[in-house]
MARKEPA-597996 format. One record per residue: x, y, z of N, C-alpha, C in turn. Coordinates in Angstrom, 2 decimals. Layout:
<nodes>
X | Y | Z | X | Y | Z | X | Y | Z
...
</nodes>
This chain:
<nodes>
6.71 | -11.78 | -55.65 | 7.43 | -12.14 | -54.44 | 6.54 | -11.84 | -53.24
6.55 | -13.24 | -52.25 | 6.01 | -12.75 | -51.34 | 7.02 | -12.23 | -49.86
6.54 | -11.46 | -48.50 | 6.97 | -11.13 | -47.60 | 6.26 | -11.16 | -46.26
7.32 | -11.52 | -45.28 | 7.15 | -12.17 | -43.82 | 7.00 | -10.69 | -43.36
7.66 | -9.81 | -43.00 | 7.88 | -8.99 | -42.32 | 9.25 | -8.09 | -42.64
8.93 | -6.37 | -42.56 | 9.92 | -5.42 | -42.47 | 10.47 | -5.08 | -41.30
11.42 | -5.44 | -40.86 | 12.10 | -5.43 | -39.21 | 12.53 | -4.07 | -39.51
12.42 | -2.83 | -38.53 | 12.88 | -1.79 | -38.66 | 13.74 | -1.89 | -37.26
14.84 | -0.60 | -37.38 | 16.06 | -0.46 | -36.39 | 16.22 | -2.35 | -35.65
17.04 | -3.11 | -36.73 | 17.71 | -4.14 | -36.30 | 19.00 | -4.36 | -36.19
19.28 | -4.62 | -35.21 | 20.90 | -4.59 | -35.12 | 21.31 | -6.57 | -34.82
20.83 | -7.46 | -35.10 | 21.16 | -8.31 | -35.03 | 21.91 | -9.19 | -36.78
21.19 | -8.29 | -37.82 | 20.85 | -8.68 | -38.86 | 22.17 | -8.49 | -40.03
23.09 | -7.84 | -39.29 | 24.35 | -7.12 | -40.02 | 25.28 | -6.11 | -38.84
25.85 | -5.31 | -39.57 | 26.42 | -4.21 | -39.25 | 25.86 | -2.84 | -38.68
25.58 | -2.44 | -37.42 | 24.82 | -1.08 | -37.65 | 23.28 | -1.70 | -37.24
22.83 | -0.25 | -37.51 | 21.21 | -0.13 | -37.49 | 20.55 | -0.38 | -38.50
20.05 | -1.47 | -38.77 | 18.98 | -1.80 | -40.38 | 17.88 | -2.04 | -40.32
17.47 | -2.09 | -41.72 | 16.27 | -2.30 | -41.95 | 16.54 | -3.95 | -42.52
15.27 | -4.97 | -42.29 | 15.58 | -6.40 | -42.82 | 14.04 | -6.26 | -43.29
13.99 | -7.18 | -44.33 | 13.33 | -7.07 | -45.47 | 13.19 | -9.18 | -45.04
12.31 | -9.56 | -44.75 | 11.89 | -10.88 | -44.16 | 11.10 | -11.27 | -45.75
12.00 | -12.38 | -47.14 | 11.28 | -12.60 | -47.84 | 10.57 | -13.99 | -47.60
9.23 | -14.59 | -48.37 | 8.97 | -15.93 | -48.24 | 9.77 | -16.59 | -49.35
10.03 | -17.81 | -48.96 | 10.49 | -19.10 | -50.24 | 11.60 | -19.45 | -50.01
11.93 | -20.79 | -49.70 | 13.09 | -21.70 | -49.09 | 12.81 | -22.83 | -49.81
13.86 | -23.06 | -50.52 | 13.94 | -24.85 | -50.73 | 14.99 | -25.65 | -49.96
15.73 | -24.43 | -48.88 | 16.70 | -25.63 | -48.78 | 16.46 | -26.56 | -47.35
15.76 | -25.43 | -46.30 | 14.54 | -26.31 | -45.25 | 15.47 | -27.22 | -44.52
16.37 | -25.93 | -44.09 | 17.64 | -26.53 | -42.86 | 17.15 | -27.18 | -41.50
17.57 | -28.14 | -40.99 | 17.13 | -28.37 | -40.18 | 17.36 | -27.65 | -38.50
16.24 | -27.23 | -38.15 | 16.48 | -26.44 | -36.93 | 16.55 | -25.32 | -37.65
16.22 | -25.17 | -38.74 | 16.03 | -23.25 | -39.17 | 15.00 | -22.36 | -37.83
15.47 | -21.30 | -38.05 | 15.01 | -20.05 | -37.18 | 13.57 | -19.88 | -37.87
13.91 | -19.76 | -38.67 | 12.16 | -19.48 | -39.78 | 11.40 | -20.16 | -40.44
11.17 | -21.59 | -39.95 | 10.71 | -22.32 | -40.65 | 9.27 | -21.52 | -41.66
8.70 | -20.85 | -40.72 | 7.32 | -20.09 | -41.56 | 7.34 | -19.45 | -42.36
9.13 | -18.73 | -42.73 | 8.85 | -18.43 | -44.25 | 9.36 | -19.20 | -45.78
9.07 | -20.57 | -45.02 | 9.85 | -21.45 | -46.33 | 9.11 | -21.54 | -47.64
7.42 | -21.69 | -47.07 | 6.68 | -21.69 | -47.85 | 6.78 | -20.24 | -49.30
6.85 | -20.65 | -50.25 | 7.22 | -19.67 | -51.71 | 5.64 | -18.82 | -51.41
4.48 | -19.20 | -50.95 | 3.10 | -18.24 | -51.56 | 2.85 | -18.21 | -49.83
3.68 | -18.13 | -48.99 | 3.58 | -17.72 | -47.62 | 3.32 | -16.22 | -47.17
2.84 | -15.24 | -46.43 | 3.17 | -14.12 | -46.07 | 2.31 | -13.49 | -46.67
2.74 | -12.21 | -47.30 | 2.11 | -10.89 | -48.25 | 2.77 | -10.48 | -49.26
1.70 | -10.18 | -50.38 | 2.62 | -9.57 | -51.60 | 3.10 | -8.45 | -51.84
4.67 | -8.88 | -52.02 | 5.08 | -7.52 | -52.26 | 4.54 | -6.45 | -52.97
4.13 | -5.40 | -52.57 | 3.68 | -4.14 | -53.44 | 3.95 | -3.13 | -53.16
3.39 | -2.16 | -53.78 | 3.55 | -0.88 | -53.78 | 4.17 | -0.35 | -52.35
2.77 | -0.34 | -51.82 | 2.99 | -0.25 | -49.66 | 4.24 | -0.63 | -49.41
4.25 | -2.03 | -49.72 | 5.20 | -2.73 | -48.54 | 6.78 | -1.89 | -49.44
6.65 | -1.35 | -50.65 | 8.33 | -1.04 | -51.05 | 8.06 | 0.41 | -50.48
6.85 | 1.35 | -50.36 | 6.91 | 1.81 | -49.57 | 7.97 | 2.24 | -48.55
6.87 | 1.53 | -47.51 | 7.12 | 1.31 | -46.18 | 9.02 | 0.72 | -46.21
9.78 | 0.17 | -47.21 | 10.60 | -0.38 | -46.76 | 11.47 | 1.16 | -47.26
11.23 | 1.19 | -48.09 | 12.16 | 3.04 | -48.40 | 11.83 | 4.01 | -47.24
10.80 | 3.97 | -46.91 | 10.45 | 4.99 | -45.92 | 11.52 | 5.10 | -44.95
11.47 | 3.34 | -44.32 | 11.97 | 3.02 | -43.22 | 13.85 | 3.21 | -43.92
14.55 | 3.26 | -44.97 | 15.69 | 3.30 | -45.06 | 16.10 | 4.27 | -44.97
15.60 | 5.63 | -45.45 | 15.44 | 6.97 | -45.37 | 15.76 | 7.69 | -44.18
15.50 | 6.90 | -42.94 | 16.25 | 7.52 | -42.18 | 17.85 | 7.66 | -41.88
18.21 | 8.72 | -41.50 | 19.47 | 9.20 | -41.43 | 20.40 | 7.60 | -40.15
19.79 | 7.01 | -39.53 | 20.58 | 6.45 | -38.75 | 20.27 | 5.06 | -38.84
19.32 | 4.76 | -40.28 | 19.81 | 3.45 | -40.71 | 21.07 | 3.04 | -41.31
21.79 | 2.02 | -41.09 | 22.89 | 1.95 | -41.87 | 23.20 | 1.26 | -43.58
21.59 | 0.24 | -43.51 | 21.59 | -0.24 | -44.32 | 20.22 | -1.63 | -44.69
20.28 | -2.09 | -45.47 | 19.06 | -2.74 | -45.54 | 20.09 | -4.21 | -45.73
19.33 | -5.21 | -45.34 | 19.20 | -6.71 | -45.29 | 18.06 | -7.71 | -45.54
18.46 | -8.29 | -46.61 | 17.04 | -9.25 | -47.31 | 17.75 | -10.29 | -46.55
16.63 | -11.00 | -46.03 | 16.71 | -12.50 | -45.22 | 14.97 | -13.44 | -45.39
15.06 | -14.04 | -44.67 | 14.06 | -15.03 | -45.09 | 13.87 | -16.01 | -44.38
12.76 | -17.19 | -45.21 | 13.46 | -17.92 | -46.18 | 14.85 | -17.16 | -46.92
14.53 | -17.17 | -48.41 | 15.60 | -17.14 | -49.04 | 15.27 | -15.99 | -50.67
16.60 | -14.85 | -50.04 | 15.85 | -13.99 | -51.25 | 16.83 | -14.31 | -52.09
17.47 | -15.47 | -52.21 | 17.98 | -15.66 | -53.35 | 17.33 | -16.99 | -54.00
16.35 | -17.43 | -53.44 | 15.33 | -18.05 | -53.88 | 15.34 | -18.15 | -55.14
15.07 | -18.83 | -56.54 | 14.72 | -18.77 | -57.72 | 13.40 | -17.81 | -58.19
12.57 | -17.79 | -57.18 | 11.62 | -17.03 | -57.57 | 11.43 | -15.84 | -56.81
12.43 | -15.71 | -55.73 | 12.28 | -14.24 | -55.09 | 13.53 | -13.32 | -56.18
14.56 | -13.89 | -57.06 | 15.66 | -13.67 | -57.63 | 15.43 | -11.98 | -58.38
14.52 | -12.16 | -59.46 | 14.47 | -10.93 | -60.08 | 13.68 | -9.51 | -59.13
12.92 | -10.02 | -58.32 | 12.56 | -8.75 | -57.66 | 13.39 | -8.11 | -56.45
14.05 | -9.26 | -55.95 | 15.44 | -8.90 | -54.99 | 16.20 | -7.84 | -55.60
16.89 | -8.40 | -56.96 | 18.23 | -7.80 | -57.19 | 17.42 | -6.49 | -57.91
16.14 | -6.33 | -58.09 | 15.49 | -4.98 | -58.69 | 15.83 | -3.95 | -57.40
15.22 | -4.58 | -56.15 | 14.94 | -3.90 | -55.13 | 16.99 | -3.20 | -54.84
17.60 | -4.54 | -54.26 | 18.80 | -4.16 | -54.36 | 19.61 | -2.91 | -55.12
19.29 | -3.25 | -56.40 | 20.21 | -2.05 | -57.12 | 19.26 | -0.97 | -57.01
17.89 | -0.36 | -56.61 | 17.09 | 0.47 | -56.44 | 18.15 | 1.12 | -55.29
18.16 | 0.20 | -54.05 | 18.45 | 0.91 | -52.75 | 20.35 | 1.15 | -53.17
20.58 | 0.78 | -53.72 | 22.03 | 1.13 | -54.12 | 22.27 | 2.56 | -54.73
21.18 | 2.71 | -55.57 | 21.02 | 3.69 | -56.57 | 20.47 | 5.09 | -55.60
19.43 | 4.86 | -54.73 | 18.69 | 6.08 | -54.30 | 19.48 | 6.06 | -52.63
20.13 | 5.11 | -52.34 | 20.72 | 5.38 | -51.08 | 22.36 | 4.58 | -51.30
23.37 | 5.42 | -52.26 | 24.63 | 4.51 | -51.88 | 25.68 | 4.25 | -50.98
25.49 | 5.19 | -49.91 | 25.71 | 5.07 | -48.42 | 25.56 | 4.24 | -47.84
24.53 | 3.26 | -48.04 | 23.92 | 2.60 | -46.59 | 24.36 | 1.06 | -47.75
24.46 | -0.03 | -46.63 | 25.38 | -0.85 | -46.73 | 24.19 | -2.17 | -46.77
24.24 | -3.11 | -48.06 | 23.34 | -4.46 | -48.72 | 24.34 | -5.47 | -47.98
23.38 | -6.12 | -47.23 | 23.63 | -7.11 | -46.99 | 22.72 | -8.63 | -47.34
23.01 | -9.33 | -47.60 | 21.84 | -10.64 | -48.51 | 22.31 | -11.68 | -47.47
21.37 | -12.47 | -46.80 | 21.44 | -13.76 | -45.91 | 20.98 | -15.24 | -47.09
21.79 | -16.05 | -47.64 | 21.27 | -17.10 | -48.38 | 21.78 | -18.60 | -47.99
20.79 | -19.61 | -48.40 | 21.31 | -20.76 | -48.21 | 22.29 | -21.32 | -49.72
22.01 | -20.19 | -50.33 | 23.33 | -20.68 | -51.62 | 24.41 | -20.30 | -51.13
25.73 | -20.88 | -51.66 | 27.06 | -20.40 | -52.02 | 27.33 | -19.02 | -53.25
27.96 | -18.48 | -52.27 | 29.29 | -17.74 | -53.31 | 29.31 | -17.85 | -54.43
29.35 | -19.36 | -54.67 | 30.25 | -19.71 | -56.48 | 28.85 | -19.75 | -57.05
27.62 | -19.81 | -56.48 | 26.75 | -19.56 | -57.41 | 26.38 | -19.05 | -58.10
26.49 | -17.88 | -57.62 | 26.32 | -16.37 | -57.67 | 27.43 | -15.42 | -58.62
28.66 | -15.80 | -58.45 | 29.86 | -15.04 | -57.95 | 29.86 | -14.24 | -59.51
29.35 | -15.53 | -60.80 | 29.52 | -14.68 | -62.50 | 28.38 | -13.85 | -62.46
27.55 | -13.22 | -61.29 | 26.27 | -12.45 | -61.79 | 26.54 | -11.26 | -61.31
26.11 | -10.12 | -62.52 | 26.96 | -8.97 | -62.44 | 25.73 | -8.26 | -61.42
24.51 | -8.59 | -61.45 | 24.07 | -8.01 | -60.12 | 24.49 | -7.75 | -59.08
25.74 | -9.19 | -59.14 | 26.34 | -8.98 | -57.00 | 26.99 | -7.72 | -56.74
27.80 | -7.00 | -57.56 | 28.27 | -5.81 | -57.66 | 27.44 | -5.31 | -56.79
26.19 | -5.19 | -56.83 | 25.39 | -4.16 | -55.60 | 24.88 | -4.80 | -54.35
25.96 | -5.99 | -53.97 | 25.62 | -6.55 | -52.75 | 26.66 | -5.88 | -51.89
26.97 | -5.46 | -50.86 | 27.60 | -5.53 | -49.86 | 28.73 | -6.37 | -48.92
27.53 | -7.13 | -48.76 | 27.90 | -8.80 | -47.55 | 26.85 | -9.70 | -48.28
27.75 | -10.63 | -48.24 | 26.75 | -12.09 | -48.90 | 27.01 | -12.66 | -47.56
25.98 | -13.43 | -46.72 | 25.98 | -14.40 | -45.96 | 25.67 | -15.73 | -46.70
26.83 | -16.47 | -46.61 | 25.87 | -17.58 | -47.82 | 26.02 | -19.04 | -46.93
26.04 | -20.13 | -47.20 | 25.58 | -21.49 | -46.96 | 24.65 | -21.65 | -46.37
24.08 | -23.25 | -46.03 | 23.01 | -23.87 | -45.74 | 23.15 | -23.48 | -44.20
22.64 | -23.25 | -43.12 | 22.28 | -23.39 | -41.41 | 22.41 | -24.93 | -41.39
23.31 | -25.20 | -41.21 | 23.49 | -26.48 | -40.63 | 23.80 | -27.18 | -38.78
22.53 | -27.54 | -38.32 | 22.78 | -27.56 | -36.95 | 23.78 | -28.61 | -35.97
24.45 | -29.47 | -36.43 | 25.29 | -29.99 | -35.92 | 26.88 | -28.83 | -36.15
26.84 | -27.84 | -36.95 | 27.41 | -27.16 | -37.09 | 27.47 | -25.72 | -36.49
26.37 | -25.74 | -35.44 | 25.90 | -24.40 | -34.89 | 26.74 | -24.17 | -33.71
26.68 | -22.61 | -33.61 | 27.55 | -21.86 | -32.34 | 26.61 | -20.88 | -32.15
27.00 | -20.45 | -31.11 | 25.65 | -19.41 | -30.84 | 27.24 | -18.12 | -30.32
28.31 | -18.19 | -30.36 | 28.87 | -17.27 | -30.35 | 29.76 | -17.13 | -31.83
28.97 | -17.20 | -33.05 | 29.45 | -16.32 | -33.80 | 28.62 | -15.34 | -34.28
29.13 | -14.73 | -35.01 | 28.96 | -12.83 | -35.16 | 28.12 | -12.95 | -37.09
27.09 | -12.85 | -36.90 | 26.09 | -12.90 | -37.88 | 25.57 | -14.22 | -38.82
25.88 | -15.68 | -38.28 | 25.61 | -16.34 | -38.87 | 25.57 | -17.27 | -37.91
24.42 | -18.60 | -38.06 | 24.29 | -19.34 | -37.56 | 25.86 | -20.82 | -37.06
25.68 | -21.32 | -38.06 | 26.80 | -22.02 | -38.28 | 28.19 | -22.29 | -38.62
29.14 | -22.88 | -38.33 | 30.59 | -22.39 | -38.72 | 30.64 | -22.40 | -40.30
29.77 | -23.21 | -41.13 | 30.46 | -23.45 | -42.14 | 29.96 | -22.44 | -43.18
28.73 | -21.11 | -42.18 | 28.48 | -20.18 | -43.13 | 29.42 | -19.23 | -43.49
29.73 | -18.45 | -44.27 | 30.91 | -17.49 | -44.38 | 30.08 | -15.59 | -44.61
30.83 | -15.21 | -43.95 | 30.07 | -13.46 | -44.30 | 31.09 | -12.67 | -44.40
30.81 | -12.98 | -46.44 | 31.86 | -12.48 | -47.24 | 31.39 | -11.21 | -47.79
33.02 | -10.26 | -47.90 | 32.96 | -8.51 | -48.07 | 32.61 | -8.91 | -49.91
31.84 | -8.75 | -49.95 | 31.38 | -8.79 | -52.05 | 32.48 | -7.70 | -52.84
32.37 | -6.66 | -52.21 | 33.02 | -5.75 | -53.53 | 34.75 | -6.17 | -52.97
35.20 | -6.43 | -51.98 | 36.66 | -6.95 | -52.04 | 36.74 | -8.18 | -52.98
35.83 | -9.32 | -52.64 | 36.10 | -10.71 | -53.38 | 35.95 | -10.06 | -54.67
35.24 | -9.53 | -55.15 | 35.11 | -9.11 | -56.49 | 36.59 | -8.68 | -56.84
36.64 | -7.99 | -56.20 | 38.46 | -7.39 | -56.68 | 39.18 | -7.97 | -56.51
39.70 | -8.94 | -55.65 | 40.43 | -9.90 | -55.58 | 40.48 | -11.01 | -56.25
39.09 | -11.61 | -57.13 | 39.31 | -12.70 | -57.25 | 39.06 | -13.98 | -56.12
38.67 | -13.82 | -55.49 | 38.81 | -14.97 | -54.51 | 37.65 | -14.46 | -53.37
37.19 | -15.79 | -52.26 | 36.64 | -15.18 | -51.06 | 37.49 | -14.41 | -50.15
36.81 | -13.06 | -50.05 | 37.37 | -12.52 | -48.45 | 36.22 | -12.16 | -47.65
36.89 | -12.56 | -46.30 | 35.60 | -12.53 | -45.37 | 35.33 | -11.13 | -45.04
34.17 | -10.67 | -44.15 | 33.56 | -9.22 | -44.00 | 34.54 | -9.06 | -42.63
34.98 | -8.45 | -42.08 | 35.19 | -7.92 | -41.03 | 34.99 | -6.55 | -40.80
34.40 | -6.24 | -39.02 | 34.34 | -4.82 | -38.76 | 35.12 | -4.20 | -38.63
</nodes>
């Protein structure tokens, strides 16, 4: 897997003070995306040692609230297995602090994979710009949804995140 950039103390990216984890690889290449530069899959730097590092380092502090993979797309097909490694890592050594995942998939893609259990907030659909607002609260477009994971899980159904 490659990576754009580790955003430290971001508050645009979720809930709170986070850390965002900027992966490369997009197929879905929305139009009017924010990031077009990390669509490219062999874009950026390889993840290693350093950079998981540097991204624990940076979670470790007491007044992060939580980490956020965004992108392109870390639910990418090929960013997939080192995401949900990283994910249940930061679940495991920090279960306090709160996963949030930004994707251009749906919900129902996802929803039978017992990984999601250690998601948080799924931001999911495509950025669609005839669909854009610039006053909503963590997502580009209306028709994205930023759904609470461990409620839908229990429920059965989507429920949205609220603060």
């Amino acid at each position: 897997m490659n990576y754009h950039n580790i955003t430290k103390d971001d508050m645009l990216n979720g809930d709170g003070l986070r850390v965002v984890l900027w992966v490369a690889g997009c197929n879905h290449q929305c139009e009017d995306c924010q990031n077009p530069i990390t669509w490219d899959i062999t874009g950026g730097l390889p993840f290693d040692e350093a950079a998981e590092k540097e991204l624990f380092d940076a979670l470790a502090k007491p007044h992060i609230s939580g980490i956020t993979f965004s992108g392109g797309d870390p639910l990418h097909p090929f960013n997939r297995g080192e995401v949900f490694r990283l994910i249940r890592k930061v679940k495991e050594q920090y279960p306090n602090k709160s996963i949030w995942v930004y994707t251009g998939f749906l919900w129902e893609d996802f929803m039978q994979n017992p990984k999601m259990k250690y998601i948080d907030v799924l931001v999911d659909g495509r950025f669609v710009k005839a669909l854009k607002d610039d006053n909503l609260h963590w997502k580009g477009s209306s028709n994205q949804r930023v759904i609470n994971v461990p409620k839908t899980l229990e429920e059965g159904k989507v429920v949205l995140y609220s603060k």
